[in-house]
TILUM-399972 format. One record per residue (C-alpha): z, y, x; residue number from 0. Coordinates in nm, 4 decimals, decimal comma. Example, Ala and Ser with C-alpha at 12.3 -4.5 7.8 and 13.67 -1.06 7.14 Angstrom:
BEGIN
((0,7800 -0,4500 1,2300) 0)
((0,7140 -0,1060 1,3670) 1)
# end
This chain:
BEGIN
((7,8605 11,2684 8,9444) 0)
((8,2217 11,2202 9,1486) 1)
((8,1004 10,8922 9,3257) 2)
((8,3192 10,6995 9,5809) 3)
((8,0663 10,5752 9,8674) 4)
((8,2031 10,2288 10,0243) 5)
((8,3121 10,0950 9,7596) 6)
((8,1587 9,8512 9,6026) 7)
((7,9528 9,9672 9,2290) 8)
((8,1641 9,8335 8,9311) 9)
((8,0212 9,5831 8,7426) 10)
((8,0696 9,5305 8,3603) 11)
((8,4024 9,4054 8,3746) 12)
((8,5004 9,5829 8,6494) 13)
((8,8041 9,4391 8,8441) 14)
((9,1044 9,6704 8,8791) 15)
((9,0687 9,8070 9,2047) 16)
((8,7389 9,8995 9,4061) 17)
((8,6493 9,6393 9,6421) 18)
((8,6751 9,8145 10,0210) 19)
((8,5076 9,7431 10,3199) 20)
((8,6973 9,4810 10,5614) 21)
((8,6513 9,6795 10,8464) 22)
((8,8738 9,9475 10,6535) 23)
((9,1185 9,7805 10,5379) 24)
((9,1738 9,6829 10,9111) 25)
((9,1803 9,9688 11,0306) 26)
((9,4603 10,0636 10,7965) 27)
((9,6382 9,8280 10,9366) 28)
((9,6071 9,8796 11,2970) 29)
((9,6751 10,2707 11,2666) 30)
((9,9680 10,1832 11,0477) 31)
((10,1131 9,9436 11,3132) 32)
((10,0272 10,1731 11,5209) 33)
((10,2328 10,4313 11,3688) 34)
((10,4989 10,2382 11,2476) 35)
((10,5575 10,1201 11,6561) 36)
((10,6058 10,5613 11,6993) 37)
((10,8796 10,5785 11,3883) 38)
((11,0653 10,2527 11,4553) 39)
((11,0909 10,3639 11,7853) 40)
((11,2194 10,7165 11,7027) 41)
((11,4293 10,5559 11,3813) 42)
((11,6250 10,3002 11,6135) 43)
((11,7158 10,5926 11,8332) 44)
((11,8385 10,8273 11,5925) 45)
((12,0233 10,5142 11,4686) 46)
((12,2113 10,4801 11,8014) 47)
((12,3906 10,8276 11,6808) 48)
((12,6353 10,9553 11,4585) 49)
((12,3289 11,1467 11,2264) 50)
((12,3511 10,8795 10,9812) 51)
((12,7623 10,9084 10,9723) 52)
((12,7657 11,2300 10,7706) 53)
((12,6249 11,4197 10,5141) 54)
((12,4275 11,7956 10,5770) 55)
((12,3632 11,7561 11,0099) 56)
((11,9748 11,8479 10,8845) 57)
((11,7663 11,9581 10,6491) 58)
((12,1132 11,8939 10,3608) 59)
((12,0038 11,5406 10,4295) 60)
((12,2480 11,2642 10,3009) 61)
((12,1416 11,0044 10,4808) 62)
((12,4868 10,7834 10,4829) 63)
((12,4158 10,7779 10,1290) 64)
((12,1158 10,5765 10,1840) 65)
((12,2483 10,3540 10,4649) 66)
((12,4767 10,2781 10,2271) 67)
((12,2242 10,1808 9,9350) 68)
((11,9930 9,9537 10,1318) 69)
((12,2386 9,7900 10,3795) 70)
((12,5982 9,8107 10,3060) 71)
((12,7994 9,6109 10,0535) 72)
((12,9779 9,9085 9,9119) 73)
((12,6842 10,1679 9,8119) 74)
((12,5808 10,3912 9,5123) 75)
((12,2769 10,3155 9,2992) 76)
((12,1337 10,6984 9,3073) 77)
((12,1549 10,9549 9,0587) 78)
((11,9628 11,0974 8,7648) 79)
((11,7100 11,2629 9,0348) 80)
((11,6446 10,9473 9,2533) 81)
((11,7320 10,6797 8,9145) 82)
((11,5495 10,3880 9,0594) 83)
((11,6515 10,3788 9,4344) 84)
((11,8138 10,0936 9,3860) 85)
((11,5433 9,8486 9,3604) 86)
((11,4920 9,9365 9,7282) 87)
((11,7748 9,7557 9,8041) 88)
((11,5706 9,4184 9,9047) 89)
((11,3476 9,5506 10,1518) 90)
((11,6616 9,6120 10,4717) 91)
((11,7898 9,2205 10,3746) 92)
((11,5326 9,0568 10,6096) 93)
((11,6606 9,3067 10,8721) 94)
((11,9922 9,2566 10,8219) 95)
((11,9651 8,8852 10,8109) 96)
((11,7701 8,9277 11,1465) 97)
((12,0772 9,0853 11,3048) 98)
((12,0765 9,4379 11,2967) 99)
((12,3402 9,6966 11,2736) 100)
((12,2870 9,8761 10,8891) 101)
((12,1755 10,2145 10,9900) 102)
((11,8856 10,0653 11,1716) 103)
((11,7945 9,8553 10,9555) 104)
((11,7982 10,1399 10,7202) 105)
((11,5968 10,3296 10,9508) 106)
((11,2758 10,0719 10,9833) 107)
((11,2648 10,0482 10,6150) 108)
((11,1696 10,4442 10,5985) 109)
((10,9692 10,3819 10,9503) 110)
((10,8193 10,1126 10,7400) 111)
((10,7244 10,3426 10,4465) 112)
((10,6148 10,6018 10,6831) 113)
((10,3399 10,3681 10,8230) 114)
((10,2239 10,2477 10,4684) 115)
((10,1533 10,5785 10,4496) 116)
((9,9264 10,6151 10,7160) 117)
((9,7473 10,3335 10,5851) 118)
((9,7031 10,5075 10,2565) 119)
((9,6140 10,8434 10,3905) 120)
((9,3190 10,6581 10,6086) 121)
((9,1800 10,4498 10,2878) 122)
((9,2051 10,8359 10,0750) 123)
((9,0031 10,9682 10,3476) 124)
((8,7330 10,6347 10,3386) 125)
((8,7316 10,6477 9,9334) 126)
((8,5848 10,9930 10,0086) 127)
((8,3352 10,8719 10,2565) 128)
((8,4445 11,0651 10,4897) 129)
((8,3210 10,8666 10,8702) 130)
((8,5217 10,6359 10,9868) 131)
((8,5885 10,8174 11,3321) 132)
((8,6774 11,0813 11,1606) 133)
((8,9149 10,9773 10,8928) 134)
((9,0924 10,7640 11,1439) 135)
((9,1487 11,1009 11,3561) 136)
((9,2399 11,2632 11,0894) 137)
((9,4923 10,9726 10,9564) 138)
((9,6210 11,0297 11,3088) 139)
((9,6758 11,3874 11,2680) 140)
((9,8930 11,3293 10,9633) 141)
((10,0734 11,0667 11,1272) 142)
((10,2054 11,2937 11,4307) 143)
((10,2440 11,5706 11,1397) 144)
((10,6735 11,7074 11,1714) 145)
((10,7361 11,6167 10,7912) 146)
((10,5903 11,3051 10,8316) 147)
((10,7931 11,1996 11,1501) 148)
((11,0975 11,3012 11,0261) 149)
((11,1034 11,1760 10,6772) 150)
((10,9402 10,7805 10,8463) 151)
((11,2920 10,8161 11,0638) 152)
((11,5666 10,9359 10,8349) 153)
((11,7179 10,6881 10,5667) 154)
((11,6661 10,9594 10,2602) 155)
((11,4626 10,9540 9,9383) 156)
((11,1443 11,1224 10,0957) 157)
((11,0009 10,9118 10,3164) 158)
((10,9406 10,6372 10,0098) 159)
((10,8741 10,9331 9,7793) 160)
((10,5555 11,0730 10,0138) 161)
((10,4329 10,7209 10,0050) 162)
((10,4183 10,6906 9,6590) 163)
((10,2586 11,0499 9,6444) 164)
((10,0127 10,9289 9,8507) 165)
((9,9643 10,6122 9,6801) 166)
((9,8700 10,8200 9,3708) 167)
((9,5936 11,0660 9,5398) 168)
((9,4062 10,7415 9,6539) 169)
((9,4671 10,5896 9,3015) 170)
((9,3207 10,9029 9,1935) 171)
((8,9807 10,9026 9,3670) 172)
((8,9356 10,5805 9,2511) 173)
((8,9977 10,6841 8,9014) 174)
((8,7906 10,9774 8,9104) 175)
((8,4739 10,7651 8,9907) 176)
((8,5609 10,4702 8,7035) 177)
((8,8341 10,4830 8,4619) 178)
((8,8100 10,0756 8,4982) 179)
((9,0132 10,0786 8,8260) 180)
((9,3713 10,0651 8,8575) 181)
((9,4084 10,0871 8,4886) 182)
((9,7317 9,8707 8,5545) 183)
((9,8145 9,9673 8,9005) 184)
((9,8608 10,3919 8,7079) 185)
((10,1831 10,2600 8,5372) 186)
((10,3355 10,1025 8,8631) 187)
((10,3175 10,4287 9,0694) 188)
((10,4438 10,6387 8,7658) 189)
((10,7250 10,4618 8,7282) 190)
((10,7211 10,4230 9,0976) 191)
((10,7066 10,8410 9,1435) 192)
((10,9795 10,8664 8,8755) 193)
((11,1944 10,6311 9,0313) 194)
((11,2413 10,8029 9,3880) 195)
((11,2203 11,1414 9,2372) 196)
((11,2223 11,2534 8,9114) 197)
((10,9856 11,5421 8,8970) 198)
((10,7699 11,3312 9,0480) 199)
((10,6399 11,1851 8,7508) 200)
((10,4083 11,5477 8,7279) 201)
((10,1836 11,4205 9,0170) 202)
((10,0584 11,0724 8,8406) 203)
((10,0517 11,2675 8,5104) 204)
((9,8262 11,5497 8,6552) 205)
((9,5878 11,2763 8,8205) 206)
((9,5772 11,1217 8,5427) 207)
((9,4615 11,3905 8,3105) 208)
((9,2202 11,4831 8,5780) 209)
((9,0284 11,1658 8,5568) 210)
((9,0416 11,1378 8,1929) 211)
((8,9443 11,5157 8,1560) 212)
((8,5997 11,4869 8,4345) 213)
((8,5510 11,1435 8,2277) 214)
((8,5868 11,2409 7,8470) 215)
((8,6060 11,6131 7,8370) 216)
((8,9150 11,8055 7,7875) 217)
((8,9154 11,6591 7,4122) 218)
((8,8611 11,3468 7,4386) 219)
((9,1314 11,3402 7,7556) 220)
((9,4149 11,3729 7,5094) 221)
((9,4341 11,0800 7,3184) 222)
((9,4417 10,8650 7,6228) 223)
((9,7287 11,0709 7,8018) 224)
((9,8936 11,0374 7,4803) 225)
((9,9066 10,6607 7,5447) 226)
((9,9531 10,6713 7,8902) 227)
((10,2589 10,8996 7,8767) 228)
((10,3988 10,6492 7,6040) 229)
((10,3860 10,3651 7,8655) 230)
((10,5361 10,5237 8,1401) 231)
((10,8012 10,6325 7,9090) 232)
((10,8959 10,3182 7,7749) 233)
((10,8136 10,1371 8,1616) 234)
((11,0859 10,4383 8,2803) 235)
((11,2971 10,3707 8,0007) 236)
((11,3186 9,9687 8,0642) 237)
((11,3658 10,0415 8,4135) 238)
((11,6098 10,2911 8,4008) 239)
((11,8038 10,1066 8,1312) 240)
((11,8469 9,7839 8,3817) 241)
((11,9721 9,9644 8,6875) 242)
((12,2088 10,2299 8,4895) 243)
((12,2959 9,9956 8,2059) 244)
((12,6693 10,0676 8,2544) 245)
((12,6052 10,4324 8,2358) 246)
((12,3826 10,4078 7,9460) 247)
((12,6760 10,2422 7,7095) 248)
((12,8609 10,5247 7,8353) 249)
((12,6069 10,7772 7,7610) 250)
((12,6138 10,6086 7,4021) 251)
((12,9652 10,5917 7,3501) 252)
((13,0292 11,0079 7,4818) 253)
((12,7183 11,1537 7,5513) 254)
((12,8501 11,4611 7,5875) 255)
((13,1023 11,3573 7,8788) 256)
((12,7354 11,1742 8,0322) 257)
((12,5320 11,5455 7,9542) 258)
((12,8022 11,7438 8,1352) 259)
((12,8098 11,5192 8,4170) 260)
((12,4332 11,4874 8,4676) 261)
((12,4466 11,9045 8,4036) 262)
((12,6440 11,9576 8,7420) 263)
((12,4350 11,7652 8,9414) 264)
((12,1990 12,0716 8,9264) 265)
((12,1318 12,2287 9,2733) 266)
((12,3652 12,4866 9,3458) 267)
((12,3706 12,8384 9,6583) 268)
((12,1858 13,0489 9,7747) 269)
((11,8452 13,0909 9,6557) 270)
((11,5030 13,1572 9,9330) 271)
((11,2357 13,3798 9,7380) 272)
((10,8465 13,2783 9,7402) 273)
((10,7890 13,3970 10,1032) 274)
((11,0358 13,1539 10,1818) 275)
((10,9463 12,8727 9,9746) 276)
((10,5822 12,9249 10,0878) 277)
((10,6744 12,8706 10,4309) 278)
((10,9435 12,5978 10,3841) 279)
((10,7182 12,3702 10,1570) 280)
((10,3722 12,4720 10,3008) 281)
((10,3840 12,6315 10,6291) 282)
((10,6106 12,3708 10,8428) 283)
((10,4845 12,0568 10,7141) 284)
((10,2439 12,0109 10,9942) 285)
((10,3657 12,2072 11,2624) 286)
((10,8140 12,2368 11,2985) 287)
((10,9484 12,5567 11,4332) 288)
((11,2191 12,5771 11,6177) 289)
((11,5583 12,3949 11,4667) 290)
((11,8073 12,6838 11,3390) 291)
((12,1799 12,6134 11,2701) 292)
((12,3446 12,6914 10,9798) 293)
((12,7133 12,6682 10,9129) 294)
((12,8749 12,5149 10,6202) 295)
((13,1880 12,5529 10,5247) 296)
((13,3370 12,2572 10,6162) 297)
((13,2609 12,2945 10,9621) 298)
((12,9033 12,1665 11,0208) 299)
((12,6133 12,3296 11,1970) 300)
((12,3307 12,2022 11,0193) 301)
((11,9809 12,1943 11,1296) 302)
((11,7858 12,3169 10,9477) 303)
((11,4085 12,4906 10,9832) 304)
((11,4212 12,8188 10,8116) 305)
((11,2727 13,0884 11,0274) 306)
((10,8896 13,0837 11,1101) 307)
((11,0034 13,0666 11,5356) 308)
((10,7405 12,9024 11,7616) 309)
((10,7009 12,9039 12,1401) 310)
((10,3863 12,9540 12,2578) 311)
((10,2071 12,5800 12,2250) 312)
((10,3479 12,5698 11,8678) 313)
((10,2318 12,8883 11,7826) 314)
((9,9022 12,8165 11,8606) 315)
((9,9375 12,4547 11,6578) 316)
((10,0963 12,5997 11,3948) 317)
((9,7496 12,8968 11,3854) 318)
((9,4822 12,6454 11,4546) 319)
((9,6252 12,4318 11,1590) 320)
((9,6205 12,7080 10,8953) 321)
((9,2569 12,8506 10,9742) 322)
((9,1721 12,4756 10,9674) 323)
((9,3346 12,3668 10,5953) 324)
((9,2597 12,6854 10,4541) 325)
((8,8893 12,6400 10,5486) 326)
((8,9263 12,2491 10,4366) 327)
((9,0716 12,3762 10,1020) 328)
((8,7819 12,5870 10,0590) 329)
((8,5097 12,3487 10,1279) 330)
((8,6888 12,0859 9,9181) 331)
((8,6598 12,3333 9,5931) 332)
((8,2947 12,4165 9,7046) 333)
((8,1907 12,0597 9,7291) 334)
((8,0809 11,9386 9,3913) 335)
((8,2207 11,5894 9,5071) 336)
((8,5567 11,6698 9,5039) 337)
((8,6272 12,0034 9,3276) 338)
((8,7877 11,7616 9,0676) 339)
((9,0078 11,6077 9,3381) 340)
((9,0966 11,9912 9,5244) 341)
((9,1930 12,1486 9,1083) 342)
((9,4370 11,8780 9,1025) 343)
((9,5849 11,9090 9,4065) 344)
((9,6321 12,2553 9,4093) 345)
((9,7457 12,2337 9,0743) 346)
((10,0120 11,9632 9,1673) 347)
((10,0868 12,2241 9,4763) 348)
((10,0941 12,5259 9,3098) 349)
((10,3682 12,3428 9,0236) 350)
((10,5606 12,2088 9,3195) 351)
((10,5784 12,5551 9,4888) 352)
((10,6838 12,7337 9,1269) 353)
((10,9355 12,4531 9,0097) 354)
((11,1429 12,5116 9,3410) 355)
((11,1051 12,8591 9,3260) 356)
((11,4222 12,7702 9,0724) 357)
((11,5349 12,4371 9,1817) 358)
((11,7357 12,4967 9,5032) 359)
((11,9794 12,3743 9,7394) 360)
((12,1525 12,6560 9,9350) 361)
((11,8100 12,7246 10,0357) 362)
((11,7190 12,3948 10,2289) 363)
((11,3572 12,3921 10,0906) 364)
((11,2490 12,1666 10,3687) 365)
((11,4158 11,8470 10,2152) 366)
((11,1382 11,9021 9,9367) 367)
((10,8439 11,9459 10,1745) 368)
((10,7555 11,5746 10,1487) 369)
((10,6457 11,6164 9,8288) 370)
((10,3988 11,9015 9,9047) 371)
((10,2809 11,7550 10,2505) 372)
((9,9999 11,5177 10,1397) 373)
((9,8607 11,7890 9,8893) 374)
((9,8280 12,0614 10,1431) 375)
((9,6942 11,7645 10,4416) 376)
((9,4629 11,6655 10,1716) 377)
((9,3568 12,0090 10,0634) 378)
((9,3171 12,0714 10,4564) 379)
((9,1114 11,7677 10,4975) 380)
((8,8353 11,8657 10,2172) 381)
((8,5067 11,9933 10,4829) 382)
((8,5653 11,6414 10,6028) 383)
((8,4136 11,4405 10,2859) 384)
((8,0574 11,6869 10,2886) 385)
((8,0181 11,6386 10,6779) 386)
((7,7207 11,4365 10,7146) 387)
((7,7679 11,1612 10,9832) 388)
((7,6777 11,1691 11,3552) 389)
((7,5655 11,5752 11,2683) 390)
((7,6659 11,8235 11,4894) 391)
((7,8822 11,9879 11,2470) 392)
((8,0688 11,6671 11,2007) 393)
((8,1117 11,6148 11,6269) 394)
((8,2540 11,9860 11,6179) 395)
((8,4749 11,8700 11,3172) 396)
((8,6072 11,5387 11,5125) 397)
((8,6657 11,7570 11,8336) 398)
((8,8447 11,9952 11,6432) 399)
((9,0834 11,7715 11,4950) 400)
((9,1335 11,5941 11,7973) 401)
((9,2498 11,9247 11,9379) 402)
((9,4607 11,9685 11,6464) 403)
((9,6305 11,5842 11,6829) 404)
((9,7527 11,7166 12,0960) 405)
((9,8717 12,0198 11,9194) 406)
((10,0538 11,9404 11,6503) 407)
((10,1439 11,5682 11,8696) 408)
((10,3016 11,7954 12,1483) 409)
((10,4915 11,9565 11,9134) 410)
((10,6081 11,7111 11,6964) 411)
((10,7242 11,5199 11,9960) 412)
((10,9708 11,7754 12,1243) 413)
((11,1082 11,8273 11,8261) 414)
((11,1350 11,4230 11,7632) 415)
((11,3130 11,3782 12,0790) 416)
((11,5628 11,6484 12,0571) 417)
((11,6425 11,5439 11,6939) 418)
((11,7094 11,2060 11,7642) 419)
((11,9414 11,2768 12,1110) 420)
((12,1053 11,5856 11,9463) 421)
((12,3284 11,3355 11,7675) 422)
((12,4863 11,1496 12,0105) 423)
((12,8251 11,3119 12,0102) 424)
((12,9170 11,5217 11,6894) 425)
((13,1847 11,7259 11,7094) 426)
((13,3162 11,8555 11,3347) 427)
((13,6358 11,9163 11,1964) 428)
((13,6313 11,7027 10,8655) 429)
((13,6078 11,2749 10,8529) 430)
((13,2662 11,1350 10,8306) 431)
((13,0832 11,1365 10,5982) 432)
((13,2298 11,4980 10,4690) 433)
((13,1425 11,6454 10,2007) 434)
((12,8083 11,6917 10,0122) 435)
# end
């Protein structure tokens, strides 16, 4: 039986989410203030810069775009991959009315969803009893991870849209031990995972179907997703309809103009083949090589990672941290506790990897990585949950990860500070913000 220890038993009319400890959900919030002191820190200098002036200086990043959104007066509301961006709009007015300039204001709100995240990724790890000393080092780990950093600094789409990917694994433990929690709280991250990103409506459908599935059989799973799809369709729908209602009377008076328009927005260049994606959307999400340049046409030498190049310390980080997920990812499938959670995830991963084996941008893969990062951390993290506390095997574990956090930290660091001075001065022959 998939139980969640620390949480407290559900009685008959069980309320909607599992009760957690105190000294948790403290916790959560001191490592997430914690981390959210590293991003803000790294966002406001990357904000003193010109990154945020132009489109493409990293990772085909458009991160004027999202300046724009949350803290100018002139902005647009997304597009049909990121339809519900909008309604972020709120969170950078208590930062603007406090003074600052918009790009960092823009900037804490993605340091600010960065650190939720942390928060989440420590309570995933505690739903899964995994020790306290333990899941905080881990939570640590993740928070010094390079995807991580550089999606809490950058005004883009990702940093909200790992947050709500996380959000959903943690909903999904929960489920998977009573059906009675978050029986609301399912339709607010759907819609939530559709509105940042499109495709990612799979990941709440998949954890979904996984807890109805271990619950009710495969049978008796299908009914119920039948209803739940029909909600979050009709929750999209309403959504969607409110934000793009201008669109949608044009969509209804030519939808063939609408259909044509929506048709181009499809990613366009060179494609990277499955060694490629593997390494873009797996293998640098913890550990960043070395920053390549690539040059557009219009004169900018993007950064961009692409080529598996490590010095020495990052070679090591970037070993230590594959032998250790692989052998997490393993255990997590041999545990019967959560070889429900681990098929999901590598499900969820294995989709991701295959869906962008198509869906491409010139090959900048790494802009996607945000939405594989949690799954493969998660995947990496799964001896951690059978480790039996205060056991040698789980002081080896701890001191292994701790090695892994001044790894991966070192690294991460480097590459955080040369990111966020490399922008001081940019030097291109077209007028900010250039072209897509």
């Amino acid at each position: 039986m998939f139980a969640v220890p620390r949480l407290a038993a559900a009685p008959p009319q069980a309320a909607a989410l599992p009760a957690l400890a105190g000294s948790d959900l403290v916790t959560a919030a001191v490592l997430a203030l914690a981390a959210l002191a590293i991003y803000a820190t790294a966002a406001l200098r990357l904000a003193e810069g010109q990154y945020a002036d132009f489109y493409n200086l990293a990772f085909d990043f458009d991160p004027p775009r999202y300046v724009a959104l949350l803290a100018l007066d002139e902005y647009e509301r997304g597009n049909v991959k990121h339809p519900l961006t909008w309604l972020l709009r709120p969170l950078a007015w208590p930062l603007l009315a406090a003074g600052l300039a918009p790009k960092a204001a823009a900037g804490l709100v993605m340091a600010g969803f960065g650190a939720a995240t942390v928060a989440v990724v420590f309570l995933y790890l505690r739903s899964l009893a995994v020790a306290a000393g333990i899941a905080v080092a881990l939570a640590v780990l993740f928070a010094v991870s390079g995807n991580q950093v550089f999606t809490a600094m950058i005004p883009e789409a990702y940093g909200p849209a790992a947050f709500g990917i996380a959000c959903v694994w943690l909903l999904a433990v929960w489920r998977l031990a009573d059906l009675r929690h978050g029986r609301r709280l399912r339709f607010a991250l759907a819609a939530l995972s559709y509105g940042i990103t499109t495709t990612n409506i799979l990941q709440p459908m998949v954890a979904e179907a996984l807890a109805w599935w271990r619950h009710r059989g495969l049978r008796g799973a299908v009914a119920p997703m039948i209803r739940f799809g029909l909600g979050v369709a009709v929750l999209c729908a309403v959504l969607t309809a409110i934000v793009w209602f201008d669109v949608l009377r044009q969509f209804l008076a030519d939808p063939v103009a609408v259909a044509k328009e929506i048709y181009w927005q499809r990613t366009k260049g060179d494609r990277a083949g499955l060694v490629d994606v593997l390494w873009r959307l797996v293998g640098y999400t913890m550990v960043s090589p070395d920053f390549a340049v690539v040059w557009l046409p219009e004169g900018i030498g993007m950064w961009v990672f692409r080529r598996p190049s490590f010095g020495p310390i990052a070679a090591i980080a970037s070993v230590a941290w594959h032998l250790f997920w692989l052998a997490g990812a393993i255990a997590a499938f041999r545990h019967c506790a959560t070889r429900w959670l681990a098929c999901g995830l590598a499900i969820t991963l294995v989709l991701n990897i295959v869906f962008h084996l198509d869906f491409q941008f010139r090959g900048s893969l790494y802009l996607y990585a945000a939405h594989t990062h949690f799954l493969v951390f998660a995947l990496g993290a799964g001896l951690a949950p059978a480790l039996a506390p205060s056991s040698l095997a789980a002081r080896a574990y701890l001191a292994s990860v701790v090695v892994l956090i001044l790894l991966v930290g070192s690294v991460t660091l480097e590459r955080t500070r040369v990111f966020v001075t490399g922008f001081d001065a940019v030097r291109v022959d077209c007028r900010a913000p250039c072209t897509e």
